[in-house]
N, CA, C and O of each residue as an XYZ file, in Angstrom:
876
protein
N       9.505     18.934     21.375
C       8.190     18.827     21.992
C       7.102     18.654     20.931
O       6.182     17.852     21.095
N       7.232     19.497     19.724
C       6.423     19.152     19.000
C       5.834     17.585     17.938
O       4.817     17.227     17.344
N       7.078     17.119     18.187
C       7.386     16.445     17.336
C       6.842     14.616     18.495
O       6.371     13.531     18.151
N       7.340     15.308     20.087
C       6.534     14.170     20.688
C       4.971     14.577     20.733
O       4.126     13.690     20.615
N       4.692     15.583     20.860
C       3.304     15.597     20.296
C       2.358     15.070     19.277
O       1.131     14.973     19.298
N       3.353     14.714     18.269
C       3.134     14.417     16.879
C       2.665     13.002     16.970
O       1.583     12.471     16.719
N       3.910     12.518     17.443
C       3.739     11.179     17.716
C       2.914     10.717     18.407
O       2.699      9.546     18.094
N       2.305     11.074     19.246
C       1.491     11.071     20.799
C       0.051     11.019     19.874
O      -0.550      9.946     19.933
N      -0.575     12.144     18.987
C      -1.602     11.893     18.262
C      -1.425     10.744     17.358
O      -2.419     10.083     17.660
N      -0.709      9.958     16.294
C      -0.237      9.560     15.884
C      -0.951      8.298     16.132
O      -1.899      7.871     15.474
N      -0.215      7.567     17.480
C      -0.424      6.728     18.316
C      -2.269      6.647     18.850
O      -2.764      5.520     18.817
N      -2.821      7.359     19.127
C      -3.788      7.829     19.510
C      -4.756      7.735     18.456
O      -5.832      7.232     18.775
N      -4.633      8.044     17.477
C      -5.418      8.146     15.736
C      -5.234      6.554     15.455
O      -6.236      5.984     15.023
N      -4.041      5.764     15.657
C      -3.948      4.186     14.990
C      -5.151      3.730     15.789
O      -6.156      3.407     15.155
N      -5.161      3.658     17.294
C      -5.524      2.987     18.040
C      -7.452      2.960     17.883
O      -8.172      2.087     18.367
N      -7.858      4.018     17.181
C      -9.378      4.827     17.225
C      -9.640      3.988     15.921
O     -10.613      3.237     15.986
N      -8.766      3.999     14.483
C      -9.382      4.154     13.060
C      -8.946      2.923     12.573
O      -9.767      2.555     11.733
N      -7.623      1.730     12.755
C      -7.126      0.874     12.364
C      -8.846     -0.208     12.450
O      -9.460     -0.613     11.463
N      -9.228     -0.420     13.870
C     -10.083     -1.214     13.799
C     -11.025     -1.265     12.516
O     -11.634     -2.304     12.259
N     -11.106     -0.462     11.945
C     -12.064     -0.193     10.826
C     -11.838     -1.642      9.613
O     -12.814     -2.291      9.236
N     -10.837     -1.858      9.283
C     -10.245     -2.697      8.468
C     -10.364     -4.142      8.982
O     -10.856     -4.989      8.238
N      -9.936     -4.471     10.228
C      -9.833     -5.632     11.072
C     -10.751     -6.258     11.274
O     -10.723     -7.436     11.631
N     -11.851     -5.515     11.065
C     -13.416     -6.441     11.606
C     -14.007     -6.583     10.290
O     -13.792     -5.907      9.284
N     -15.138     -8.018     10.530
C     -15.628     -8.455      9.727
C     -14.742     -9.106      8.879
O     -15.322     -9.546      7.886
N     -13.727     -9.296      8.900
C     -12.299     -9.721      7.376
C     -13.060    -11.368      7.366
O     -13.477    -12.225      8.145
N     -12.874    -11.060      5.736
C     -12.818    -12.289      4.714
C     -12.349    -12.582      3.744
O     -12.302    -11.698      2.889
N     -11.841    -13.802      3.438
C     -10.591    -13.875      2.040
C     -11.186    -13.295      1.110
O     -12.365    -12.969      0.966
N      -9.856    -13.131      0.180
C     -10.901    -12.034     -1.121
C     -10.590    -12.886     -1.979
O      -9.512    -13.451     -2.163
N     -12.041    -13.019     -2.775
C     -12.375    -13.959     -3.834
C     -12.138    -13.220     -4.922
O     -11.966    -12.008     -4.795
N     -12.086    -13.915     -6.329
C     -12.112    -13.788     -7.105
C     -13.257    -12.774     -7.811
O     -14.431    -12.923     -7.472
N     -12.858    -11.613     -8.918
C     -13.902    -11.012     -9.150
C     -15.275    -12.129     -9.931
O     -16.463    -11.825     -9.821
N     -14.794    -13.410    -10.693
C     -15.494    -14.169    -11.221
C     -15.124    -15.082    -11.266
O     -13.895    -15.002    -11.265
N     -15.599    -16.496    -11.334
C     -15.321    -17.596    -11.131
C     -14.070    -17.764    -12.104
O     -14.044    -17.410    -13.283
N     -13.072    -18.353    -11.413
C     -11.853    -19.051    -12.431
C     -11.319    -17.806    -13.626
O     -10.856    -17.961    -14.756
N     -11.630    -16.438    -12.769
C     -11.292    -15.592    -13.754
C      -9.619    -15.314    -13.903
O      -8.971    -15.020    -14.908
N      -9.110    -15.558    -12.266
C      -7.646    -15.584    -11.852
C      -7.233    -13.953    -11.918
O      -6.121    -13.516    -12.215
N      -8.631    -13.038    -11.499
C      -8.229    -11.687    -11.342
C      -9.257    -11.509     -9.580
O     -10.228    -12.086     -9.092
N      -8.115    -10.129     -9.046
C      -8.699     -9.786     -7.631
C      -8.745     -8.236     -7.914
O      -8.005     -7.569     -8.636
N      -9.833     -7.844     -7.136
C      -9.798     -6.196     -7.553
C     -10.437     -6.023     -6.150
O     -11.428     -6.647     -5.769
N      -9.551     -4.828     -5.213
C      -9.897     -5.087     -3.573
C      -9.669     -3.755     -3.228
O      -9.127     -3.227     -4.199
N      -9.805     -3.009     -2.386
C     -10.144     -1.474     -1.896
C      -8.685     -2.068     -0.732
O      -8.556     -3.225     -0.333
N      -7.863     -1.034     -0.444
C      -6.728     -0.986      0.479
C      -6.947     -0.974      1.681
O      -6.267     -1.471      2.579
N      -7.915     -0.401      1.744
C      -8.129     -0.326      3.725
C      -8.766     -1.646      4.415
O      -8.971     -1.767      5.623
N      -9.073     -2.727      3.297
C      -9.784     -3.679      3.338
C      -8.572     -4.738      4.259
O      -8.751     -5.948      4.392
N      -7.768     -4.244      4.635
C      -6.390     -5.494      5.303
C      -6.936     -5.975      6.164
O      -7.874     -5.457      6.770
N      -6.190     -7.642      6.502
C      -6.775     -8.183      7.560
C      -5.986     -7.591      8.581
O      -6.543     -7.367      9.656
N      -4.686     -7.272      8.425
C      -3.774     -6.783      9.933
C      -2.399     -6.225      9.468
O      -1.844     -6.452      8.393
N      -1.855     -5.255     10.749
C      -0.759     -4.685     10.040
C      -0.154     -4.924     10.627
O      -0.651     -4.873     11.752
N       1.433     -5.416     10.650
C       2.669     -5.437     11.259
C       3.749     -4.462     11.258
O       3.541     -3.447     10.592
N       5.063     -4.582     11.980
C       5.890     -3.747     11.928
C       5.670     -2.452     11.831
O       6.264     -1.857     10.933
N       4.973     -1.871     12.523
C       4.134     -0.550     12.513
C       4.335      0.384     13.489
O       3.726      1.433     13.699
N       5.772     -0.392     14.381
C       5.788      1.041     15.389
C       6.373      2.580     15.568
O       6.203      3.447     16.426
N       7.410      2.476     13.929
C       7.918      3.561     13.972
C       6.601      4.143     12.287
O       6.202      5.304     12.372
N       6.366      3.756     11.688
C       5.505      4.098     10.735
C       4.072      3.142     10.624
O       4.049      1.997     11.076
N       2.924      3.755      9.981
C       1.839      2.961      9.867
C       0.506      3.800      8.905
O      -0.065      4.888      8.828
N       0.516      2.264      8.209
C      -1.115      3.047      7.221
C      -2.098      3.430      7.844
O      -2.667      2.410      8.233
N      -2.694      4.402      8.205
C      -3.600      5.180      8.535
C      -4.974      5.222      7.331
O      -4.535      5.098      6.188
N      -6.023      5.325      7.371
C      -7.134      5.632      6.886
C      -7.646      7.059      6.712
O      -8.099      7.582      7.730
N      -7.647      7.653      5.776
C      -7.981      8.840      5.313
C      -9.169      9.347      4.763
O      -9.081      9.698      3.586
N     -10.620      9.517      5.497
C     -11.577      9.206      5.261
C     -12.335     11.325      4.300
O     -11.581     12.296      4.239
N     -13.273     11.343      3.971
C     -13.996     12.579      3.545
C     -14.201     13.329      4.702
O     -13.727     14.448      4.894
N     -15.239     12.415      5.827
C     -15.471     13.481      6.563
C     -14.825     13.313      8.163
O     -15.163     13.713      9.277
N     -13.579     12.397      7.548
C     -12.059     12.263      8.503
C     -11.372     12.743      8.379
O     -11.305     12.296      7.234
N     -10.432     13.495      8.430
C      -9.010     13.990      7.651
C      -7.991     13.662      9.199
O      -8.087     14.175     10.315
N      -7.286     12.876      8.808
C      -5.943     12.484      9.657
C      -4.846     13.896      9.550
O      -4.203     14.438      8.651
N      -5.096     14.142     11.255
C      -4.533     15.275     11.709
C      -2.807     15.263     11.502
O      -2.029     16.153     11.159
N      -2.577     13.646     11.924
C      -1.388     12.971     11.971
C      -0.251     13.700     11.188
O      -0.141     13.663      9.963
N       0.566     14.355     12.023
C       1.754     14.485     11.298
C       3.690     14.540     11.652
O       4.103     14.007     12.682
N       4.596     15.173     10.752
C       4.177     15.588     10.125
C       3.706     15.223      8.591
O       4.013     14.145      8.083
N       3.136     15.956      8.083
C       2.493     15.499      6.293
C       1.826     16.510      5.530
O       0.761     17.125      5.507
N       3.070     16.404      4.823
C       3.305     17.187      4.010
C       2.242     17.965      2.670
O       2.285     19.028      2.051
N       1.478     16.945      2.678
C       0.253     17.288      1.579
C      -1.121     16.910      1.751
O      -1.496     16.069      2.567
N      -1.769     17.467      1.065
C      -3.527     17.623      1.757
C      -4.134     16.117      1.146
O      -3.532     15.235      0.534
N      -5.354     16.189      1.506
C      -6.249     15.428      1.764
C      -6.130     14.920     -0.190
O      -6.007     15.927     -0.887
N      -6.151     13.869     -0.830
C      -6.678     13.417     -1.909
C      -8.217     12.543     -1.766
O      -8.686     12.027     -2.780
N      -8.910     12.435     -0.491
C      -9.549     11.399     -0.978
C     -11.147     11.650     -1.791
O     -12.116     10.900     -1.668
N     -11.097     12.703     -2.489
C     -12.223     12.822     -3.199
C     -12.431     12.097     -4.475
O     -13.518     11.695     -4.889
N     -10.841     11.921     -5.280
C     -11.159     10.985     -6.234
C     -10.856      9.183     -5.627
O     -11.018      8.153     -6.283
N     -10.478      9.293     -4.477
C     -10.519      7.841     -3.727
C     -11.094      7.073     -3.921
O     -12.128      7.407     -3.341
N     -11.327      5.903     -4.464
C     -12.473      4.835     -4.371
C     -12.997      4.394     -3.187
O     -12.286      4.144     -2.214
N     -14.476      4.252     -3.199
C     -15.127      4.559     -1.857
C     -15.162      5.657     -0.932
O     -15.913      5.875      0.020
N     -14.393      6.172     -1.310
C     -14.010      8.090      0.087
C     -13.174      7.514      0.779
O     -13.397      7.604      1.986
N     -12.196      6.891      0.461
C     -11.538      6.346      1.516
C      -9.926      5.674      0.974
O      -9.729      4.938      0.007
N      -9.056      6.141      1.827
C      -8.039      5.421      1.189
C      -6.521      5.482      2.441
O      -6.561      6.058      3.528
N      -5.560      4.881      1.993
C      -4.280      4.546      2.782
C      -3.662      5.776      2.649
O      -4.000      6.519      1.727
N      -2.505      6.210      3.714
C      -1.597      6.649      3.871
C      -0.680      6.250      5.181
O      -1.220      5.969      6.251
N       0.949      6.247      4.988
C       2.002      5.705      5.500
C       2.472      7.135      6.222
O       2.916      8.057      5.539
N       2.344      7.217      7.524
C       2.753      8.239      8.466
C       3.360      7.990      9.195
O       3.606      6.789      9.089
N       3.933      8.493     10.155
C       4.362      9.937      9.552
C       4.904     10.437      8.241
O       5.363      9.671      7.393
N       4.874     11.050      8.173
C       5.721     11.622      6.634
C       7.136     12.768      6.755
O       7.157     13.957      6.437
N       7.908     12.176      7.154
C       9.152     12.908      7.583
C      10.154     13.527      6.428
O      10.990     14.398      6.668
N       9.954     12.999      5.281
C      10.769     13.211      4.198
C      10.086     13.401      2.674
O       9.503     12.620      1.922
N      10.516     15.108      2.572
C       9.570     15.561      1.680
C      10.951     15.931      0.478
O      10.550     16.063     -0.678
N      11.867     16.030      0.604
C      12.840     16.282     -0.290
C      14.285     15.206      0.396
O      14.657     14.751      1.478
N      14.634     15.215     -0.792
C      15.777     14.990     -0.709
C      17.216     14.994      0.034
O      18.081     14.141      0.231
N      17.082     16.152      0.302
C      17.943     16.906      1.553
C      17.290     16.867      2.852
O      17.665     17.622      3.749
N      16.122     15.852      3.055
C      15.484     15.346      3.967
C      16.103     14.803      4.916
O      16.179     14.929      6.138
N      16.685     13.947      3.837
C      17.094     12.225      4.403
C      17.759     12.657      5.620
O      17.046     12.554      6.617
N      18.837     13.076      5.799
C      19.656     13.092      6.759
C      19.281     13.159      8.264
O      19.954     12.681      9.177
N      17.932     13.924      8.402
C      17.441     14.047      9.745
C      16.483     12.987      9.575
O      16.184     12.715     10.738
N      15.735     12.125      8.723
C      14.366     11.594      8.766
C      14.735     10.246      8.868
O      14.883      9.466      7.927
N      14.864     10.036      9.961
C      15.519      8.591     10.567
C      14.219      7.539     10.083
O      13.218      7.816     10.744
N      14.012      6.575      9.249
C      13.292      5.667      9.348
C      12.438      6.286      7.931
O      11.313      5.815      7.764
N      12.799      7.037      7.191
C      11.784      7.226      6.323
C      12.372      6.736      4.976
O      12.218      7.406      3.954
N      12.979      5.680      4.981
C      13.348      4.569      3.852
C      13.509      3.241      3.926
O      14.661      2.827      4.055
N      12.544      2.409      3.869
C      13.047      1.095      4.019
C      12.875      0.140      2.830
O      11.876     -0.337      2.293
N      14.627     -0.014      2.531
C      14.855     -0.705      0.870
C      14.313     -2.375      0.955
O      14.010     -3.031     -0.042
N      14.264     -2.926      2.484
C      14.042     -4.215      2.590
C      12.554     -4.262      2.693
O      11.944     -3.835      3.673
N      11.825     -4.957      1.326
C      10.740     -5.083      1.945
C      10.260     -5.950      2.891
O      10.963     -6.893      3.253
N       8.636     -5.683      3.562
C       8.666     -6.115      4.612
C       9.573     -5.660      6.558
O       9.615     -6.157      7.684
N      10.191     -4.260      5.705
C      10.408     -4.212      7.063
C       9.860     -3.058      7.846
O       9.961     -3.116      9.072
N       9.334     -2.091      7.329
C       8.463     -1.155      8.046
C       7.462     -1.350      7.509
O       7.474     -1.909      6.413
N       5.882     -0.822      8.300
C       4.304     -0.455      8.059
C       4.471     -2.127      6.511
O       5.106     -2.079      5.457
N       3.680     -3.235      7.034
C       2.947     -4.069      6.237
C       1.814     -4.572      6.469
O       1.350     -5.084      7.488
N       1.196     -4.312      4.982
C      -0.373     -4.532      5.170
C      -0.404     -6.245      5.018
O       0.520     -6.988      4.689
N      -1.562     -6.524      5.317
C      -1.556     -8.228      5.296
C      -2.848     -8.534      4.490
O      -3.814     -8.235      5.193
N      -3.218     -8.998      3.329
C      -4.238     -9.194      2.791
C      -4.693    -10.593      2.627
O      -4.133    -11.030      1.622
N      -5.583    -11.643      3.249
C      -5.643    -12.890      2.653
C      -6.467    -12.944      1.026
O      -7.402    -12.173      0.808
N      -6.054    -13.806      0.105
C      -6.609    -14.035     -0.638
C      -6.351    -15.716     -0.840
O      -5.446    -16.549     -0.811
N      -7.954    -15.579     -1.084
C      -7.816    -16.823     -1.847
C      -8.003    -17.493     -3.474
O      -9.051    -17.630     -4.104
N      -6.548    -17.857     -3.900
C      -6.126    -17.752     -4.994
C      -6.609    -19.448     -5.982
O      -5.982    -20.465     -5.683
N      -7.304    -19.493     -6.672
C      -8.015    -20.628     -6.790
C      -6.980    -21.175     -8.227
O      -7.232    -22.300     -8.660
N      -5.655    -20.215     -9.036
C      -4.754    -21.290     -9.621
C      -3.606    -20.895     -8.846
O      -3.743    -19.878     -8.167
N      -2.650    -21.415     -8.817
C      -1.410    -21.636     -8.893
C      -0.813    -20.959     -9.880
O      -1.192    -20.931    -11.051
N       0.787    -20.018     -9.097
C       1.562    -19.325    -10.921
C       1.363    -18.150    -10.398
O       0.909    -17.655     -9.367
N       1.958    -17.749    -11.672
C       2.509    -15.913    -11.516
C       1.048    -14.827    -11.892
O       0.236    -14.820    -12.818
N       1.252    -13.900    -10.543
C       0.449    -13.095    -11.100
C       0.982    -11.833    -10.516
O       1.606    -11.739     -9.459
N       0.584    -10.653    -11.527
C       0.767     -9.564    -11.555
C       0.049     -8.601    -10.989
O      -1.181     -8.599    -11.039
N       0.858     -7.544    -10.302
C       0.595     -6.254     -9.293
C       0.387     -5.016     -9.811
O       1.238     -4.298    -10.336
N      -1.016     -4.733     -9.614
C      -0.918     -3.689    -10.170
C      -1.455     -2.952     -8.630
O      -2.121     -3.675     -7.889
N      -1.149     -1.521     -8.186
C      -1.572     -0.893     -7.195
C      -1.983      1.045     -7.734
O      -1.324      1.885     -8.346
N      -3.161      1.052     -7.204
C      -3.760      2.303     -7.018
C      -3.096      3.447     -6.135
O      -3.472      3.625     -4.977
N      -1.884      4.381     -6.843
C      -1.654      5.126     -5.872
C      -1.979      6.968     -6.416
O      -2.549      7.378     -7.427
N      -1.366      7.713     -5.303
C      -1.146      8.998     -5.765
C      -0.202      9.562     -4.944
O      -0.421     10.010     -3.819
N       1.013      9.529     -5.608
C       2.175     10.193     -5.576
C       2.001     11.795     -5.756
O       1.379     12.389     -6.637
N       2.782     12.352     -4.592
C       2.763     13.929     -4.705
C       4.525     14.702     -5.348
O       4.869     15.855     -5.609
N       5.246     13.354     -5.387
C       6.847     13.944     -5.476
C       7.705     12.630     -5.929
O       7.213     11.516     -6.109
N       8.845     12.914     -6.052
C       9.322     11.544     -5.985
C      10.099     10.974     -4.736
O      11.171     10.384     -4.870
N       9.476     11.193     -3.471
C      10.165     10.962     -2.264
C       8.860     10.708     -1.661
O       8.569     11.357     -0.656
N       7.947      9.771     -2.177
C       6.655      9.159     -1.568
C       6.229      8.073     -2.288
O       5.420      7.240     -1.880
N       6.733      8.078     -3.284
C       6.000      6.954     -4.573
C       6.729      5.381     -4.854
O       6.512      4.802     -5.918
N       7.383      4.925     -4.059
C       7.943      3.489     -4.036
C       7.491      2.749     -2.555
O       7.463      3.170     -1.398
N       7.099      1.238     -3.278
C       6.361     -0.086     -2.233
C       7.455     -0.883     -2.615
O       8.413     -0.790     -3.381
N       6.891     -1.865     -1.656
C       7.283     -3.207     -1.754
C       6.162     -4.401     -1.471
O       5.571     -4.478     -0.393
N       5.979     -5.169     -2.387
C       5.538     -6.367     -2.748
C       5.428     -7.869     -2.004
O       6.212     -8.599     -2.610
N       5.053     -8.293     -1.395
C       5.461     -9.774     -1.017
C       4.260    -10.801     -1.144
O       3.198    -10.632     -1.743
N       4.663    -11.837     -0.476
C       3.529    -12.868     -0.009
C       4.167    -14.022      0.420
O       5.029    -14.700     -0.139
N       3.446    -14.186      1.835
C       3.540    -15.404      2.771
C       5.024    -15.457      3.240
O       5.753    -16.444      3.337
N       5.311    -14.053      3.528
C       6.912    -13.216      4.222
C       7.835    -13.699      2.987
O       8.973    -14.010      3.337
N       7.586    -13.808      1.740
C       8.455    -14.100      0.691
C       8.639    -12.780      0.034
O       7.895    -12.459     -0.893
N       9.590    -11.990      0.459
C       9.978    -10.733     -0.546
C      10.705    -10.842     -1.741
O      11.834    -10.390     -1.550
N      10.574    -11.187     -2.727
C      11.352    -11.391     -4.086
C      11.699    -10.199     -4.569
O      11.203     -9.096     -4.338
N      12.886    -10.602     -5.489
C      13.271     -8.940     -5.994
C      12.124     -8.706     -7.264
O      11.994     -7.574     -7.731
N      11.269     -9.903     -7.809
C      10.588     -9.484     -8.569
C       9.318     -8.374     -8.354
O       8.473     -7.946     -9.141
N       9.622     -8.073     -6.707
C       8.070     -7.394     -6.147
C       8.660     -6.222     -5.046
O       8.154     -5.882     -3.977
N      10.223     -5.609     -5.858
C      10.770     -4.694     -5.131
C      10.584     -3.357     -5.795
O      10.898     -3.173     -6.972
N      10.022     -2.344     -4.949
C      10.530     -1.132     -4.811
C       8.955     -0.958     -6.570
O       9.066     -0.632     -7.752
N       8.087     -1.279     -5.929
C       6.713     -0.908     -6.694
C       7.088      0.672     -7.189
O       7.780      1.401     -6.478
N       6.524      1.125     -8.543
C       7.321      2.931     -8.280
C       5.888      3.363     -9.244
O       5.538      2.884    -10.323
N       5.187      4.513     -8.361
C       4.072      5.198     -9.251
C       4.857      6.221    -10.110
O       5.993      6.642     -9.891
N       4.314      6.429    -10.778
C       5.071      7.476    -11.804
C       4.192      8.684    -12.129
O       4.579      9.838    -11.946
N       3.207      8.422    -12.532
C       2.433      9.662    -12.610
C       1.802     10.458    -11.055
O       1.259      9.899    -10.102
N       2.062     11.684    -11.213
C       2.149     12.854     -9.981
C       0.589     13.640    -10.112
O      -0.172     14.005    -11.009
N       0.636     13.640     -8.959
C      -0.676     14.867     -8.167
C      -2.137     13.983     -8.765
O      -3.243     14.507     -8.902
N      -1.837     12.701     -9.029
C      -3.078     11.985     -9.078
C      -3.331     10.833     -8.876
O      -2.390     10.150     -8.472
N      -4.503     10.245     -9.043
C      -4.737      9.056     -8.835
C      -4.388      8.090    -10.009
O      -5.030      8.295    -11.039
N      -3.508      7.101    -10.031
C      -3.291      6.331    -11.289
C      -2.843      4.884    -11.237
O      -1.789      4.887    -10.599
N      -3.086      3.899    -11.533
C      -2.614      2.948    -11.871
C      -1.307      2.570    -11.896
O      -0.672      3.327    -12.631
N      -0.405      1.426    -11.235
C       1.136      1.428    -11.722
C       2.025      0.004    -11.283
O       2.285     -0.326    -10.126
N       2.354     -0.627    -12.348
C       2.626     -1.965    -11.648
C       4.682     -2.368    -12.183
O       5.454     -3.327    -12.159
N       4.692     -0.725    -12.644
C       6.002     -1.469    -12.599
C       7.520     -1.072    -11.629
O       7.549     -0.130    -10.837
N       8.594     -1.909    -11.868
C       9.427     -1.530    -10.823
C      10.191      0.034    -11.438
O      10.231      0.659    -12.497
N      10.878      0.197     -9.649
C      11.300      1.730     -9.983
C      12.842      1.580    -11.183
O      13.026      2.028    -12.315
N      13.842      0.614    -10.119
C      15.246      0.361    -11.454
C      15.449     -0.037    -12.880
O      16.159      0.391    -13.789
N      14.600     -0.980    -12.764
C      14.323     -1.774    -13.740
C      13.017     -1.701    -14.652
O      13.112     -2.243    -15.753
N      11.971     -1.175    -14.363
C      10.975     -1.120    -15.383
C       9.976     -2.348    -15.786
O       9.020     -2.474    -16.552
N      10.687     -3.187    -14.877
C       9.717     -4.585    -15.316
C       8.514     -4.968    -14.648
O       8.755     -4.686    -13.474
N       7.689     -5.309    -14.686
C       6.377     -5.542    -14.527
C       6.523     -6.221    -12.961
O       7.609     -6.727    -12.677
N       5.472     -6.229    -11.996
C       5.829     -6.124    -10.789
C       4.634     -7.670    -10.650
O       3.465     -7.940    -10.925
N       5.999     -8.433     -9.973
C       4.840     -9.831    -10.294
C       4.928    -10.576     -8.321
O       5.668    -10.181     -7.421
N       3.927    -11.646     -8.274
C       4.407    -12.473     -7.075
C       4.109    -14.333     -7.697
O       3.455    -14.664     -8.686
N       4.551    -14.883     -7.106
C       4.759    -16.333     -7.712
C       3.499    -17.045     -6.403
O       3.453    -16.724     -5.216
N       2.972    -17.638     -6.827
C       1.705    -18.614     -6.042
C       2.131    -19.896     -5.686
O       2.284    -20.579     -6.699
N       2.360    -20.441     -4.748
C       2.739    -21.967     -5.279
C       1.894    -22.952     -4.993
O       2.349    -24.092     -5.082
N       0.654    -22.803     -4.635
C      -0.589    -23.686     -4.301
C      -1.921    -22.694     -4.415
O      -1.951    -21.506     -4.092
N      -2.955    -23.444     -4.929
C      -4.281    -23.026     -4.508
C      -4.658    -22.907     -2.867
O      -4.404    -23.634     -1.907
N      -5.261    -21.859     -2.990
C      -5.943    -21.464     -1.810
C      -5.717    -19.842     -1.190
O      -5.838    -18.717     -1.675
N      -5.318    -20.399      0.172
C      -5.854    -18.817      1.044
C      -3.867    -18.360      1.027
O      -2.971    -19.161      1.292
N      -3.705    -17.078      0.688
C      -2.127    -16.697      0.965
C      -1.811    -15.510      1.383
O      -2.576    -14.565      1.189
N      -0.878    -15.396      1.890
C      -0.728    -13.738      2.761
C      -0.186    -13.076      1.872
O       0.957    -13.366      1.517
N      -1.120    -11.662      1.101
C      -0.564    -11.198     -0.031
C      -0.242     -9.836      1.015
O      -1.076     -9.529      1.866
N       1.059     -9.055      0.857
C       1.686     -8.008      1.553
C       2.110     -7.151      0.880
O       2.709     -7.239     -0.192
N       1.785     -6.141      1.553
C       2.146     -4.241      0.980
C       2.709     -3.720      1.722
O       2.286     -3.674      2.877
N       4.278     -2.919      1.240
C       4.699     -2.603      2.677
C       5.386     -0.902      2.201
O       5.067     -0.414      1.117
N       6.017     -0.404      2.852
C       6.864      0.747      2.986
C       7.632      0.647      2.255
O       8.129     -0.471      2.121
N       8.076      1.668      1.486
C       9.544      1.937      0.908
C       9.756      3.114      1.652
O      10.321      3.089      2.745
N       9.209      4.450      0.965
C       9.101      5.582      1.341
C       7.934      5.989      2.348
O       6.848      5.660      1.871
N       7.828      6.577      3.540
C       6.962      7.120      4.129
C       6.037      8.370      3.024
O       6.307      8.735      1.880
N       5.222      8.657      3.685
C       4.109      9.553      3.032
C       3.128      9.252      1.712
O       2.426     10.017      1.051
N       3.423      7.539      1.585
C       2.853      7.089     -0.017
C       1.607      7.188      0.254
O       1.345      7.281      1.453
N       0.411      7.202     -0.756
C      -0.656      6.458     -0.920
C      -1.382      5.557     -1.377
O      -1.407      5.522     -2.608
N      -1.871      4.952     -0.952
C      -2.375      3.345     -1.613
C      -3.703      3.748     -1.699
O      -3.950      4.753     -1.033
N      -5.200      2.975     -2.697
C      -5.998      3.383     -2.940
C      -6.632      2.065     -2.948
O      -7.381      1.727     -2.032
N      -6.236      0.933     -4.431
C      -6.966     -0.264     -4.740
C      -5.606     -1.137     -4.949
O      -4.457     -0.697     -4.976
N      -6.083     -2.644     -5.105
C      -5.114     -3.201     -6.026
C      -5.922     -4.170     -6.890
O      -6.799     -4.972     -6.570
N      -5.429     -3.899     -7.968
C      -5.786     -5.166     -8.652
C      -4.758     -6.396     -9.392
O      -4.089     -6.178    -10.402
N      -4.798     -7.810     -8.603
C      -4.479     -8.778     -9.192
C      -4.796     -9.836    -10.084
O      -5.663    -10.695     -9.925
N      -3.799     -9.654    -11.303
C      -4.122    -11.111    -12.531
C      -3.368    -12.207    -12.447
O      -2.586    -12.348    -11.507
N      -3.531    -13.313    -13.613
C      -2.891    -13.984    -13.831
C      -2.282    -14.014    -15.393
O      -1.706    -14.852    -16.087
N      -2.753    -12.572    -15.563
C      -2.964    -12.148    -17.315
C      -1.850    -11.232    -17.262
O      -1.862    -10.568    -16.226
N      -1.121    -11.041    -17.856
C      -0.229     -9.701    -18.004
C      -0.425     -8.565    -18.856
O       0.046     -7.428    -18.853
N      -1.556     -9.402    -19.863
C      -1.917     -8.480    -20.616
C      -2.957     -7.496    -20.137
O      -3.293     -6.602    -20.914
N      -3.605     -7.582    -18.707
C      -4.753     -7.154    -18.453
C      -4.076     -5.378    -17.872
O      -2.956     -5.249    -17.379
N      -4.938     -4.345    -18.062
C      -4.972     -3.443    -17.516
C      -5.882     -2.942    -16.494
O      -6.694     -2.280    -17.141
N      -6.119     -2.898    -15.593
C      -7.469     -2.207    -14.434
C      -8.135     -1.260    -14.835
O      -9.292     -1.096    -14.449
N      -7.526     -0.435    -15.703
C      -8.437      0.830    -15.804
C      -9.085      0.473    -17.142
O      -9.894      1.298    -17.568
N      -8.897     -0.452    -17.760
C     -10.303     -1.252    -18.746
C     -11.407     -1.894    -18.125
O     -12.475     -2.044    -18.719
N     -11.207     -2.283    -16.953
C     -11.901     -3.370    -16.411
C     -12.584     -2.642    -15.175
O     -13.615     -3.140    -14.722
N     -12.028     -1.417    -14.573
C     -12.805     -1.030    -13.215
C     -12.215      0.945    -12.923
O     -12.630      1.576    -11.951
């Protein structure tokens, strides 16, 4: 009973706070002309899919998403803007979780809770992911990457590493390599953020065409 309760608010909270993101949407430009960098706030999506067993929610200062269950408190004071993502429910807080927390892993990206971002990308070519999160454990802190429903393994299983804060992190969890997506024309493209683990948080992202660039020099 509790747990359809859970869900019941859940459902009820998407339907009130999602609109927030949806209105007004416009491609996201470049921070400077022909600079081939994007720097964009998370709640900023044009639309979310695959969202009926999990979904990003908005976590505002003088909001706090009742939604659960979830496992850990409110971060959004160091949030950019007061405001930031979280993937709920949050069913799996350890390890010895898994077994009952039906749906709180999805290795394919793109297949649970995806955000949809248009940008419009003025070169062509590889550019690099970097995403704003805050990980509380290591059973919340892995994404997945895409664009224009193209999931590459180069943009699998995003992994924050630093805990109980807000930080910067663009590389993969197995492998360690830099977390990239491939462009293949100028213009407008569906850049996507999706689920690995339930309970993550998303904050900003910033995209280059530089590899050498870091975000936390620049913003």
């Amino acid at each position: 009973m509790k747990l359809k309760f859970s869900l019941l608010l859940f459902f009820t909270y998407c339907s009130s706070n999602i609109a927030l993101a949806q209105s007004k949407h416009k491609a996201i430009q470049e921070t400077k002309s022909n600079s081939g960098q994007y720097i964009f706030e998370a709640e900023n999506f044009h639309f979310q899919t695959n969202d009926s067993t999990r979904k990003w929610l908005p976590v505002f200062k003088d909001k706090i998403t009742t939604i659960g269950p979830d496992s850990d408190t409110s971060h959004v004071a160091q949030a950019s803007g007061g405001v930031y993502l979280e993937v709920l429910p949050d069913t799996r807080h350890k390890d010895e979780h898994q077994a009952f927390a039906k749906g709180c892993i999805a290795d394919k990206g793109g297949a649970v809770a995806v955000l949809h971002y248009s940008i419009n990308f003025s070169k062509k070519g590889k550019y690099f992911v970097w995403a704003k999160c805050y990980p509380t454990d290591g059973d919340d802190n892995t994404f997945h990457v895409g664009i224009d429903n193209i999931w590459a393994s180069t943009g699998k299983k995003l992994q924050a590493i630093e805990m109980n804060k807000w930080a910067w992190t663009n590389k993969q969890r197995d492998t360690k390599a830099i977390i990239f997506i491939n462009v293949d024309s100028v213009g407008i493209h569906d850049f996507q953020f999706s689920m690995r683990e339930d309970g993550g948080e998303i904050d900003r992202f910033f995209i280059t065409n530089d590899s050498t660039q870091h975000p936390a020099s620049l913003i």
